[in-house]
MIMARDO-713845 format. One record per atom (N, C-alpha, C, O): residue number from 1; residue in three letters; atom name; x, y, z. Coordinates in nm, 3 decimals. Layout:
<drenkols>
   seq   type   atom         X         Y         Z
   NUM    ALA     CA         X         Y         Z
...
</drenkols>
This chain:
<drenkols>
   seq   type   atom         X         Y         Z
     1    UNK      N     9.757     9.348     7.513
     1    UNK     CA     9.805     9.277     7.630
     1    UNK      C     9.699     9.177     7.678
     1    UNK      O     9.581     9.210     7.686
     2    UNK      N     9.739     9.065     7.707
     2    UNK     CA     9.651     8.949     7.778
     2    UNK      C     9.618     9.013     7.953
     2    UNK      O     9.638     9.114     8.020
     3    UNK      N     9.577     8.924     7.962
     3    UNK     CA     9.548     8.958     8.110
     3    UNK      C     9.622     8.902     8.170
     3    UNK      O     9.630     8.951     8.282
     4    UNK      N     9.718     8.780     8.148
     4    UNK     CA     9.859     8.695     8.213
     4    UNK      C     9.971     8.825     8.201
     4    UNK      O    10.055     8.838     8.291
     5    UNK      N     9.966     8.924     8.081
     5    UNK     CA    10.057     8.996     8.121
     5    UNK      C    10.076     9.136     8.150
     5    UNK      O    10.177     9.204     8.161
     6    UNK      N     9.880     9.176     8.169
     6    UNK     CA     9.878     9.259     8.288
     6    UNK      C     9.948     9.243     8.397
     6    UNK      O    10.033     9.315     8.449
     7    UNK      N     9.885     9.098     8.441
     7    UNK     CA     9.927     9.117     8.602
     7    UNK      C    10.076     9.083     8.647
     7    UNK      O    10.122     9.079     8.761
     8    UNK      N    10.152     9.056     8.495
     8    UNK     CA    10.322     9.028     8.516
     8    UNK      C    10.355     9.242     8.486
     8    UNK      O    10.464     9.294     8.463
     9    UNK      N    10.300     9.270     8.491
     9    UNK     CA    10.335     9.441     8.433
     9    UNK      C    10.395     9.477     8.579
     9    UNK      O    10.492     9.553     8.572
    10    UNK      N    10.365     9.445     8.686
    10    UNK     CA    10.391     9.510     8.823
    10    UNK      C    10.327     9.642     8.839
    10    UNK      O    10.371     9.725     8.918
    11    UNK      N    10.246     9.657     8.782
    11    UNK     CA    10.171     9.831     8.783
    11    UNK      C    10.072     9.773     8.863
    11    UNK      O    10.034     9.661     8.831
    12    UNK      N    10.005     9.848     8.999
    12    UNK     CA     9.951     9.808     9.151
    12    UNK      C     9.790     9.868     9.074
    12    UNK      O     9.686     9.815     9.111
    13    UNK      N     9.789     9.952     8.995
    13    UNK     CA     9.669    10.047     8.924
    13    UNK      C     9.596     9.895     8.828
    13    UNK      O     9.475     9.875     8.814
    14    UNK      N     9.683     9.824     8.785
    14    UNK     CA     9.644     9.696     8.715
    14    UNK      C     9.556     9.612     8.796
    14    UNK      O     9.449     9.566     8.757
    15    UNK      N     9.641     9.582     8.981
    15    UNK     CA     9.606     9.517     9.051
    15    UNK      C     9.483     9.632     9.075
    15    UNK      O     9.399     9.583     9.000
    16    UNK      N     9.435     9.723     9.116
    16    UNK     CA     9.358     9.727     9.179
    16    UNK      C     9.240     9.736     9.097
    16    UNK      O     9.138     9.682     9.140
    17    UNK      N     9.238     9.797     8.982
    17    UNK     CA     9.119     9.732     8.862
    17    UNK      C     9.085     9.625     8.831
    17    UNK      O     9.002     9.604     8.742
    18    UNK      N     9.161     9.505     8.921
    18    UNK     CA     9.072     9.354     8.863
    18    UNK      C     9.065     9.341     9.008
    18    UNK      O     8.971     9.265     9.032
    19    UNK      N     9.123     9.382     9.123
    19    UNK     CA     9.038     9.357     9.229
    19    UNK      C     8.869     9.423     9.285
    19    UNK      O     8.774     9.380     9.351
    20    UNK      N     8.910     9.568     9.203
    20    UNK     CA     8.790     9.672     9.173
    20    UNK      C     8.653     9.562     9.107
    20    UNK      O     8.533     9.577     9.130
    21    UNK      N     8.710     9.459     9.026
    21    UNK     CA     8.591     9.395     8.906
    21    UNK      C     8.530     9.298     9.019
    21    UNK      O     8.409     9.276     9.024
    22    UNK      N     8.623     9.241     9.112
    22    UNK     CA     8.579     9.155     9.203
    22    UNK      C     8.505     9.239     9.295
    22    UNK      O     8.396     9.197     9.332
    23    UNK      N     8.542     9.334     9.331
    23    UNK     CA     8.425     9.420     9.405
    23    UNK      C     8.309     9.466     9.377
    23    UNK      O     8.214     9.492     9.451
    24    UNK      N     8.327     9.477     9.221
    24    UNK     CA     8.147     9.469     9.153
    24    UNK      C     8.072     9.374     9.212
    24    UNK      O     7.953     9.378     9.242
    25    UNK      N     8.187     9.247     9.232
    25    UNK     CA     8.053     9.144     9.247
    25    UNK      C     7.992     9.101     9.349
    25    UNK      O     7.882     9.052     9.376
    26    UNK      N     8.158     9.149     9.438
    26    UNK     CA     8.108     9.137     9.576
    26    UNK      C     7.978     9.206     9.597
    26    UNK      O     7.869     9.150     9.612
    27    UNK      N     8.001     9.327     9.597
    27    UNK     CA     7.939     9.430     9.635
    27    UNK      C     7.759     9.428     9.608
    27    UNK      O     7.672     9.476     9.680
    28    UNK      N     7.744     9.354     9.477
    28    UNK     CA     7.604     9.334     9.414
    28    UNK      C     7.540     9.239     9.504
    28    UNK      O     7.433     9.269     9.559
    29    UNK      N     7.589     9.140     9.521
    29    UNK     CA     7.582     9.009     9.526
    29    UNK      C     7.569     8.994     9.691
    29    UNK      O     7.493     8.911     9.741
    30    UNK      N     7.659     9.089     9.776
    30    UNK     CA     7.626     9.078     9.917
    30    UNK      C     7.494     9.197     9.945
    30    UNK      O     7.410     9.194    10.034
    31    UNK      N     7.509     9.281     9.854
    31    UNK     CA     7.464     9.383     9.878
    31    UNK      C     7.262     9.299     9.851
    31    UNK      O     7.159     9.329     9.910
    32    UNK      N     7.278     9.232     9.781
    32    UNK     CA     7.124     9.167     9.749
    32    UNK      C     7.096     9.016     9.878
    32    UNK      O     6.984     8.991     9.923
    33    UNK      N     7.184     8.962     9.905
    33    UNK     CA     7.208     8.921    10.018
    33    UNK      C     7.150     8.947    10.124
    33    UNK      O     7.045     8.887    10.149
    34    UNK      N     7.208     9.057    10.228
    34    UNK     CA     7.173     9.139    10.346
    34    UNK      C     7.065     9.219    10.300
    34    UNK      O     7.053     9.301    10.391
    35    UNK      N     6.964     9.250    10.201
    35    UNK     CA     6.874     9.333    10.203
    35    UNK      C     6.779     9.284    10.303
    35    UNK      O     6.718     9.366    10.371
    36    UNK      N     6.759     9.136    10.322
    36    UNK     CA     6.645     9.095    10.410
    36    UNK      C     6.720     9.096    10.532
    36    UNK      O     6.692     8.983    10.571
    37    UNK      N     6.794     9.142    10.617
    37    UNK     CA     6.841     9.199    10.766
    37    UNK      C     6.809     9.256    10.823
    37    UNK      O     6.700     9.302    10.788
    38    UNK      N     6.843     9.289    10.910
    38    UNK     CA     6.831     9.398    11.062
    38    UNK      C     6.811     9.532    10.993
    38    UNK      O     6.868     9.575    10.893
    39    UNK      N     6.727     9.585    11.060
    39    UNK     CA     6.680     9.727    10.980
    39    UNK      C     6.799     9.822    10.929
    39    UNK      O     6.835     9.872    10.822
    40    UNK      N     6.844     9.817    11.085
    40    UNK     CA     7.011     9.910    11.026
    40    UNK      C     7.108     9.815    10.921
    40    UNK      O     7.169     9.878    10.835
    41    UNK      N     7.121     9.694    10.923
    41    UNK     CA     7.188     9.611    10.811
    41    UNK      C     7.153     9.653    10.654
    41    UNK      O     7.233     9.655    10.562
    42    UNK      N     6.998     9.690    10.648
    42    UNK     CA     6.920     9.735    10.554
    42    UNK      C     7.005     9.801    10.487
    42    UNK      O     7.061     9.764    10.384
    43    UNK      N     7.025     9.974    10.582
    43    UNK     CA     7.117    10.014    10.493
    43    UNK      C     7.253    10.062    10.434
    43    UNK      O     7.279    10.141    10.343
    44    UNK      N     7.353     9.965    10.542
    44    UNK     CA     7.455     9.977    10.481
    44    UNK      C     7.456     9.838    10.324
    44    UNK      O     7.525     9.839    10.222
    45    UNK      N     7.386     9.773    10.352
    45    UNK     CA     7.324     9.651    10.228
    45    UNK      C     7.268     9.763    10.093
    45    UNK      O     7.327     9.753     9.985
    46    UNK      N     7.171     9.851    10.106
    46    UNK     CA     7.195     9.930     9.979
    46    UNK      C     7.288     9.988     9.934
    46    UNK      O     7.305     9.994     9.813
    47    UNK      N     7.384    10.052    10.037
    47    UNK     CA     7.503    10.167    10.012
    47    UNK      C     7.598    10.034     9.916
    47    UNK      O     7.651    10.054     9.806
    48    UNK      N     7.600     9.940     9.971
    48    UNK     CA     7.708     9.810     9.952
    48    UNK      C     7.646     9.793     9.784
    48    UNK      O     7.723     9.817     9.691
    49    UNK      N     7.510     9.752     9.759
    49    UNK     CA     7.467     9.768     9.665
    49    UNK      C     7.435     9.882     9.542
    49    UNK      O     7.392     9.862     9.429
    50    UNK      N     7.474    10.016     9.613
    50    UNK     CA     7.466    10.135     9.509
    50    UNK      C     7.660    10.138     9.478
    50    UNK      O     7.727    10.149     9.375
    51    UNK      N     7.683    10.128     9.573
    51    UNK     CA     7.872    10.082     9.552
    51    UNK      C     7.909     9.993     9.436
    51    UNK      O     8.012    10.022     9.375
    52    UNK      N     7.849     9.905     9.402
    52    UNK     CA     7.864     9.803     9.365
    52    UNK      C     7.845     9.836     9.208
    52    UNK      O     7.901     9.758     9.131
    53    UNK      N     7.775     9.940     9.154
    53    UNK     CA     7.665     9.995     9.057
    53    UNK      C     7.774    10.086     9.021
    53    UNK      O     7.823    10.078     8.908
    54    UNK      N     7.815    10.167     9.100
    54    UNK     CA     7.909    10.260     9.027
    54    UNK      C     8.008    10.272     9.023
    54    UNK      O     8.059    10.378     8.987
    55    UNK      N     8.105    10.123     9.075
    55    UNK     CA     8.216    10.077     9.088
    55    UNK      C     8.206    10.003     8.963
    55    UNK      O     8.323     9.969     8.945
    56    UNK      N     8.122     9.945     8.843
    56    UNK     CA     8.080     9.919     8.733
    56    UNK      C     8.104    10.045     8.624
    56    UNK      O     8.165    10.031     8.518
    57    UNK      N     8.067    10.124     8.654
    57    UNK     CA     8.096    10.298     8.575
    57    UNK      C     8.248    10.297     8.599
    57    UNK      O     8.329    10.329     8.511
    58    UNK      N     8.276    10.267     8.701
    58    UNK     CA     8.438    10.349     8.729
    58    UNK      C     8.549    10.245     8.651
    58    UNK      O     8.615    10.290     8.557
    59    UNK      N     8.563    10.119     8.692
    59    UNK     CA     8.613    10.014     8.646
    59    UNK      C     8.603     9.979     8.512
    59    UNK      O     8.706     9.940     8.457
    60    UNK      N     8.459     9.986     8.421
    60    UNK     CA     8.489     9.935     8.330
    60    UNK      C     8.481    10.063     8.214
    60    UNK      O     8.386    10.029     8.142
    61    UNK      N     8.523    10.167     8.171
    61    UNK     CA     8.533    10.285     8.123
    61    UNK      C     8.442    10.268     7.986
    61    UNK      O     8.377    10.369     7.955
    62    UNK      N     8.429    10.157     7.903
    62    UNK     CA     8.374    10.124     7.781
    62    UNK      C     8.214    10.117     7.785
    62    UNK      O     8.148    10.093     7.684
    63    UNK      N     8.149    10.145     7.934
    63    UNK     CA     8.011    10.130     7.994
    63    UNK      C     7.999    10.262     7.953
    63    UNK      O     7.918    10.271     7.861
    64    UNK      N     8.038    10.344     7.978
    64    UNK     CA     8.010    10.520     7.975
    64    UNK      C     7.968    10.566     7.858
    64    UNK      O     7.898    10.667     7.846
    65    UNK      N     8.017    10.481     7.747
    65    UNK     CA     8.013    10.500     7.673
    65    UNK      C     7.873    10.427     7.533
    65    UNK      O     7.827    10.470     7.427
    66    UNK      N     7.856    10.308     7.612
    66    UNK     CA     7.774    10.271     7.555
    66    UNK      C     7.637    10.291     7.641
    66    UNK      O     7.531    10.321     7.584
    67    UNK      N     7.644    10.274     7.760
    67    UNK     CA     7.546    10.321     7.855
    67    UNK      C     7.460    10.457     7.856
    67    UNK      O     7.515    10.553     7.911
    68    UNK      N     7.314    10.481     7.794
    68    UNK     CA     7.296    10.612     7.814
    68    UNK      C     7.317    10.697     7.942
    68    UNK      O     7.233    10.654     8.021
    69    UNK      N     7.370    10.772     7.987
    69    UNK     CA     7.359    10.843     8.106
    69    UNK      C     7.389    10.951     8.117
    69    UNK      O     7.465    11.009     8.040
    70    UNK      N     7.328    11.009     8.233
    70    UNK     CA     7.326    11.185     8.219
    70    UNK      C     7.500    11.242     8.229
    70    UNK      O     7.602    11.191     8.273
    71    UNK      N     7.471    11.357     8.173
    71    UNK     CA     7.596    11.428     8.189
    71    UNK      C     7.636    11.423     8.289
    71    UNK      O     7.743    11.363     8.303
    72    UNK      N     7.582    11.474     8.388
    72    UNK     CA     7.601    11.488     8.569
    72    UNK      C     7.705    11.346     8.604
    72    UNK      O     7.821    11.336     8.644
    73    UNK      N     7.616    11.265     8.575
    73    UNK     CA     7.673    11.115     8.593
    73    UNK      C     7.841    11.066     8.581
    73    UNK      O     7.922    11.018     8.660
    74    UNK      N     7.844    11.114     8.410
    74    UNK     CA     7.937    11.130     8.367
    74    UNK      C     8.027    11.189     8.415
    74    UNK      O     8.128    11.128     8.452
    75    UNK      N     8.018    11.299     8.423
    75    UNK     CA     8.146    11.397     8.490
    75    UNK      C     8.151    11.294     8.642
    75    UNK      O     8.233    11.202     8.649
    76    UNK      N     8.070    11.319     8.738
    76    UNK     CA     8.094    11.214     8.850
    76    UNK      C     8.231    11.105     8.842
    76    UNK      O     8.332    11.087     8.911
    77    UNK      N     8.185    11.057     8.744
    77    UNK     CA     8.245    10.941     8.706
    77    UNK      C     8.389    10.987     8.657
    77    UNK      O     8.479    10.981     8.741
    78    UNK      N     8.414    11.024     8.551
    78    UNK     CA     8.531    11.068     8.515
    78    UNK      C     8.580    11.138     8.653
    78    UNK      O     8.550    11.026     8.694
    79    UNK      N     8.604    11.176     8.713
    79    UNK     CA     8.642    11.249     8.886
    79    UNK      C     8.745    11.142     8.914
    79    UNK      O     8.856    11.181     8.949
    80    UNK      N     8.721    10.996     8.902
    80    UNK     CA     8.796    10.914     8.949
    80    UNK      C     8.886    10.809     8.832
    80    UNK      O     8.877    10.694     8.790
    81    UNK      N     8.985    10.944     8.811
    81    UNK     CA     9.091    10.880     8.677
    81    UNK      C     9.232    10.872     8.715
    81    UNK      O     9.326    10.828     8.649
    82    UNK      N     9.234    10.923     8.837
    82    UNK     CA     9.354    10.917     8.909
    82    UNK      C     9.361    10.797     9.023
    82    UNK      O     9.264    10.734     9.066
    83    UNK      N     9.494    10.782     9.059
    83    UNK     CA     9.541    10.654     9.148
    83    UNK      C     9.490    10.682     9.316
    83    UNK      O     9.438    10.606     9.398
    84    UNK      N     9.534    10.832     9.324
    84    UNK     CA     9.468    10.891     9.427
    84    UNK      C     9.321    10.900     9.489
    84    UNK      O     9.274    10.890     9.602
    85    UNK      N     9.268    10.924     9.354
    85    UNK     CA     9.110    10.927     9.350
    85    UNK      C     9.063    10.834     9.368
    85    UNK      O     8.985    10.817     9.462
    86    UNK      N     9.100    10.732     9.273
    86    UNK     CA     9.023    10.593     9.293
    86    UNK      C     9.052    10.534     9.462
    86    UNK      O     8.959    10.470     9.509
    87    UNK      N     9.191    10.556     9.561
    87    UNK     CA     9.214    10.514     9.671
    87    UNK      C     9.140    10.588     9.730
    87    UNK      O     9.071    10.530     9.814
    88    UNK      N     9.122    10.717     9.719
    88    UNK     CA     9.032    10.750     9.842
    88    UNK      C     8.869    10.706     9.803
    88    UNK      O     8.793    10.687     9.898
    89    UNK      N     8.816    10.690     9.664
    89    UNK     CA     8.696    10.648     9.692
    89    UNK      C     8.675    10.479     9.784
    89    UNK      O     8.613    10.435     9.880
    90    UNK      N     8.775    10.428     9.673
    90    UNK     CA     8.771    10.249     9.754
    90    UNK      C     8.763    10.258     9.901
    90    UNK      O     8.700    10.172     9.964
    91    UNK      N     8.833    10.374     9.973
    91    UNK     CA     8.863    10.410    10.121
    91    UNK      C     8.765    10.410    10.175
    91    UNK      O     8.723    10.335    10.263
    92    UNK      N     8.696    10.542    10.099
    92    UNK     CA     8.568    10.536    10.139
    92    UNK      C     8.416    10.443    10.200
    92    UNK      O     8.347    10.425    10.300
    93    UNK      N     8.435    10.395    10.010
    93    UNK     CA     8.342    10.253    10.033
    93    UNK      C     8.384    10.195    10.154
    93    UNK      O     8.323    10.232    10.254
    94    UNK      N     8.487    10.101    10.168
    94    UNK     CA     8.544    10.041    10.262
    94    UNK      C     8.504    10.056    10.374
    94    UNK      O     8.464     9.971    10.455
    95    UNK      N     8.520    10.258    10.391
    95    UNK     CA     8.493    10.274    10.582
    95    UNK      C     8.354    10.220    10.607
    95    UNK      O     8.327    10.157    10.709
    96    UNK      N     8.255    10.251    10.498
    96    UNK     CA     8.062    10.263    10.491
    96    UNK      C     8.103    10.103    10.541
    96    UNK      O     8.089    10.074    10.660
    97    UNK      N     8.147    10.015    10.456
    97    UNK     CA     8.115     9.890    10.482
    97    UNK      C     8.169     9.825    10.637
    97    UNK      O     8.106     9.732    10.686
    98    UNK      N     8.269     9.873    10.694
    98    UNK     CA     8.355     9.840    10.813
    98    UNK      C     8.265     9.895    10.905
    98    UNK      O     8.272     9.812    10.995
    99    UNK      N     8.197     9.968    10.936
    99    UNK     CA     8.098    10.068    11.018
    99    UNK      C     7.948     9.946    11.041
    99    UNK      O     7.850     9.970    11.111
   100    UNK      N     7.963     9.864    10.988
   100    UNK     CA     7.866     9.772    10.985
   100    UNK      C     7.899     9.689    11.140
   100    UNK      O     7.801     9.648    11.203
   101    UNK      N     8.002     9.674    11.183
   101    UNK     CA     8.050     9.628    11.296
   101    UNK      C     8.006     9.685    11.434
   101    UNK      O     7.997     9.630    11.544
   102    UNK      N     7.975     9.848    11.383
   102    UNK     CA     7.889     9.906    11.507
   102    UNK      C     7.776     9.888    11.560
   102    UNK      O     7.746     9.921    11.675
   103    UNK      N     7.709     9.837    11.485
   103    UNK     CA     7.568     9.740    11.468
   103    UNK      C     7.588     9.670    11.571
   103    UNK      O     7.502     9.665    11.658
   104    UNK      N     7.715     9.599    11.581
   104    UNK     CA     7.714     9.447    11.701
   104    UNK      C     7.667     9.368    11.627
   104    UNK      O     7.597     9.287    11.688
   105    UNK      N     7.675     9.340    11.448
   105    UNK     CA     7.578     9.213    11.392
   105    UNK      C     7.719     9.174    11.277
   105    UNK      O     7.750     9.235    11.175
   106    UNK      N     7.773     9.078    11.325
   106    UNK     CA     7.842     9.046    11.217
   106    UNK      C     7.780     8.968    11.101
   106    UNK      O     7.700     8.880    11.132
   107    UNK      N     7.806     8.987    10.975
   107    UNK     CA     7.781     8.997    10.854
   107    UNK      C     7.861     8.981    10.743
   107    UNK      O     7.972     9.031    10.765
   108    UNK      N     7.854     8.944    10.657
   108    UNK     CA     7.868     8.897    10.518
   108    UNK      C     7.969     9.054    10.461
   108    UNK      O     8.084     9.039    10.420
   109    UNK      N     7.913     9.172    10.467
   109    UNK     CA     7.945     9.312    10.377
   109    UNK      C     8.074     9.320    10.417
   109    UNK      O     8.142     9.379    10.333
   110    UNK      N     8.144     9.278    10.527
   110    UNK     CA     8.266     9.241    10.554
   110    UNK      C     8.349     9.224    10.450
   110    UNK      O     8.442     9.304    10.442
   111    UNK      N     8.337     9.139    10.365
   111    UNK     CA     8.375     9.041    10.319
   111    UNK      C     8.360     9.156    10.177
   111    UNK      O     8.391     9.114    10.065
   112    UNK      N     8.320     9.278    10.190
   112    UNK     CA     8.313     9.342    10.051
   112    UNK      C     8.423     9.474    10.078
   112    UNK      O     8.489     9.545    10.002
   113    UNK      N     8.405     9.465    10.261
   113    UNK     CA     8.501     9.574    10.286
   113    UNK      C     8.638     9.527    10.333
   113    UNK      O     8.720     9.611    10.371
   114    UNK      N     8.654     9.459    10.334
   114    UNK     CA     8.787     9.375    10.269
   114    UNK      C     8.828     9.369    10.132
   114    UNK      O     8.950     9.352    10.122
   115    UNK      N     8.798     9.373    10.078
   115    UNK     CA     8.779     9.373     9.915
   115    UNK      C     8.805     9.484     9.873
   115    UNK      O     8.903     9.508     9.802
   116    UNK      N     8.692     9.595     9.922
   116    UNK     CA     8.747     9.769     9.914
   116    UNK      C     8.896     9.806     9.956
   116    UNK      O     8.980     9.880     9.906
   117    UNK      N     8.894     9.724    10.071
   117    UNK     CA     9.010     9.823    10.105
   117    UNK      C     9.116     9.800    10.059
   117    UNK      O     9.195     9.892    10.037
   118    UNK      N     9.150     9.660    10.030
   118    UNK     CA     9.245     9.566     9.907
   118    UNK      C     9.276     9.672     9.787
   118    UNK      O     9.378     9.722     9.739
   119    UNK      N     9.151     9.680     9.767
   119    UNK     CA     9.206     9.788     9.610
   119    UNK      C     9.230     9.890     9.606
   119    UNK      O     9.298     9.942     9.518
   120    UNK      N     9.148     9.980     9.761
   120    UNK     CA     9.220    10.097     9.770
   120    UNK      C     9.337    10.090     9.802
   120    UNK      O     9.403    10.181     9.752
   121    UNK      N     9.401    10.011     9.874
   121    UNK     CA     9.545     9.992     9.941
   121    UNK      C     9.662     9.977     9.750
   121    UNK      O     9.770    10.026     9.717
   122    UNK      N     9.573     9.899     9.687
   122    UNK     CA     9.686     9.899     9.519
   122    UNK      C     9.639     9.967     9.459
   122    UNK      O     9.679     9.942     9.345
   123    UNK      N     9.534    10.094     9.456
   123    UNK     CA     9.529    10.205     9.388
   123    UNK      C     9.645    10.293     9.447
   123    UNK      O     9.729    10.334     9.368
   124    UNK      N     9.659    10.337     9.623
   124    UNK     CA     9.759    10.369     9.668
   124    UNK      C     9.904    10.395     9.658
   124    UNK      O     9.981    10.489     9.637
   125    UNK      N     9.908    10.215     9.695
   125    UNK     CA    10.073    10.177     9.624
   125    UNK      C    10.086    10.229     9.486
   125    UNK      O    10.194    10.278     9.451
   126    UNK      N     9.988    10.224     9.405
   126    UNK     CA    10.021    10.265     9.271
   126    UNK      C    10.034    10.434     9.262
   126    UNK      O    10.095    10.500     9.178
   127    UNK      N     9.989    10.460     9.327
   127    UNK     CA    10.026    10.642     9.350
   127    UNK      C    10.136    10.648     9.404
   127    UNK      O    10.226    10.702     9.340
   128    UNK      N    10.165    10.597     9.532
   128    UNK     CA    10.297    10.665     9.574
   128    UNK      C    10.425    10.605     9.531
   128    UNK      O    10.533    10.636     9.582
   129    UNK      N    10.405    10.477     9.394
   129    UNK     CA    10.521    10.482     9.360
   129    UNK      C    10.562    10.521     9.266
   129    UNK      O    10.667    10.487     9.212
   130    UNK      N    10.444    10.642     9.211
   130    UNK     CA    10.432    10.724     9.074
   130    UNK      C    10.372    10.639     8.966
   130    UNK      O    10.326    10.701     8.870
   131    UNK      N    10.365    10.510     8.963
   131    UNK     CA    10.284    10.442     8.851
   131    UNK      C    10.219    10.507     8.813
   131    UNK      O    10.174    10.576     8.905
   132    UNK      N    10.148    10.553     8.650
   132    UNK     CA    10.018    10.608     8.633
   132    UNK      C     9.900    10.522     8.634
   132    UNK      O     9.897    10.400     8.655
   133    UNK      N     9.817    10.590     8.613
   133    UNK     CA     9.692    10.510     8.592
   133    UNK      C     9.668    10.428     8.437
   133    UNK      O     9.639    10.480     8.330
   134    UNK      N     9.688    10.306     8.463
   134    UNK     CA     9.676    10.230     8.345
   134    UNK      C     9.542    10.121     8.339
   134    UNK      O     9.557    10.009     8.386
   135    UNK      N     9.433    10.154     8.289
   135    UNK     CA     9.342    10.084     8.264
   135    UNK      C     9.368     9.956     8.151
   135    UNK      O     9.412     9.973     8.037
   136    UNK      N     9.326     9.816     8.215
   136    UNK     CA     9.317     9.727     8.131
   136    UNK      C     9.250     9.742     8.017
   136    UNK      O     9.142     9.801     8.009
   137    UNK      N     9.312     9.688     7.917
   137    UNK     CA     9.284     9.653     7.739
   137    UNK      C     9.172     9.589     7.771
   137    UNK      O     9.070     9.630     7.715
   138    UNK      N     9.155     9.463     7.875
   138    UNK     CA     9.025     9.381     7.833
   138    UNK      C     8.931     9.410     7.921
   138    UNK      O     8.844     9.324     7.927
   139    UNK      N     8.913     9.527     8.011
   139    UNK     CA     8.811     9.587     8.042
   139    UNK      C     8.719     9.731     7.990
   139    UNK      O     8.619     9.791     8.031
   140    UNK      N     8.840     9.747     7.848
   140    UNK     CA     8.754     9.854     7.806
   140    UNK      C     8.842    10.018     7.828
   140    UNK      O     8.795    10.131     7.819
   141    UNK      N     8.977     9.976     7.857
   141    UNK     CA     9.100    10.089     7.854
   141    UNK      C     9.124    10.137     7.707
   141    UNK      O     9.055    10.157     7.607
   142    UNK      N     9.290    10.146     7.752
   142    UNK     CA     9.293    10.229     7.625
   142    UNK      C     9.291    10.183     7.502
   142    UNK      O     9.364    10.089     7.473
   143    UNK      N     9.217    10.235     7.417
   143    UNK     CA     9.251    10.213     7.231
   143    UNK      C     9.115    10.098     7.238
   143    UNK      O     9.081    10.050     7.130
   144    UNK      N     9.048    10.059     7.350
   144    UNK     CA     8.923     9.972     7.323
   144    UNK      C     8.835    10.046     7.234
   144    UNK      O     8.816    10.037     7.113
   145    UNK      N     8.786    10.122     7.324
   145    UNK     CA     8.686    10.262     7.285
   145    UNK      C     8.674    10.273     7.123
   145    UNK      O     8.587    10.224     7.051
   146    UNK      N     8.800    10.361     7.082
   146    UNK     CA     8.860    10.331     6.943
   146    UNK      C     8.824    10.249     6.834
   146    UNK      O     8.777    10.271     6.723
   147    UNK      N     8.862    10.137     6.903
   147    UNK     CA     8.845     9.989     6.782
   147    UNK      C     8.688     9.974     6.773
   147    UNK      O     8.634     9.928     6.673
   148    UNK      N     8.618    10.017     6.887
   148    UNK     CA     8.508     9.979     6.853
   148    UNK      C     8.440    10.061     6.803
   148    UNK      O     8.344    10.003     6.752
   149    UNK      N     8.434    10.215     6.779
   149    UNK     CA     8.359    10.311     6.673
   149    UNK      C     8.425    10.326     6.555
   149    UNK      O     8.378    10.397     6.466
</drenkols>
């Protein structure tokens, strides 16, 4: 499958794995950003930045594999193979990043927890309308793995 006809598939698990890829970058990218901020900015800017790191593990499944990493890690990681799972982690992220507002310092990480919550909201939809979890071909889903050992 191309990626033109991923996103004609109507599966919301599609949408939220290439919005998930945009959240890698958000997430890196603001997260290196706000490191020089307000002390408390500091560290929701790492959390945004350790988010960002293992939203890379979760999203692109073909990393796990070539990536050395501990078992521990691994299992972690595999935890979030469901539509459910993945919404409540994105949720998660999301709340860490929205909590930045309590500060009184508006900011950039916004702009990542918007992004989170985007994909948790089409990991969601993709659960409650029974879709399964279908990982993209050109991120390293199914039968990638395969072709390449």
């Amino acid at each position: 499958m191309t990626i033109a006809e991923e996103l004609r598939s109507r599966n919301f698990s599609i949408y939220g794995q290439w919005i998930g890829i945009l959240c890698i970058f958000l997430c890196v990218a603001l997260g290196i950003a706000n490191i020089f901020n307000h002390p408390v900015i500091i560290v929701f800017s790492i959390i945004c930045l350790i988010s960002g790191l293992v939203l890379i593990f979760v999203e692109v499944p073909l990393l796990l594999r070539i990536c050395p990493t501990s078992e521990k890690f691994d299992v972690f990681i595999r935890r979030f193979t469901t539509n459910y799972m993945r919404a409540g982690m994105y949720g998660v992220m999301s709340l860490i990043q929205w909590l930045t507002l309590v500060t009184n310092q508006t900011t950039s990480l916004l702009a990542a927890a918007v992004f989170l919550f985007l994909a948790g909201v089409c990991y969601l939809i993709a659960g409650l309308k029974g879709q399964g979890f279908v990982g993209s071909k050109t991120l390293g889903g199914q039968g990638v793995a395969q072709m390449i050992v």
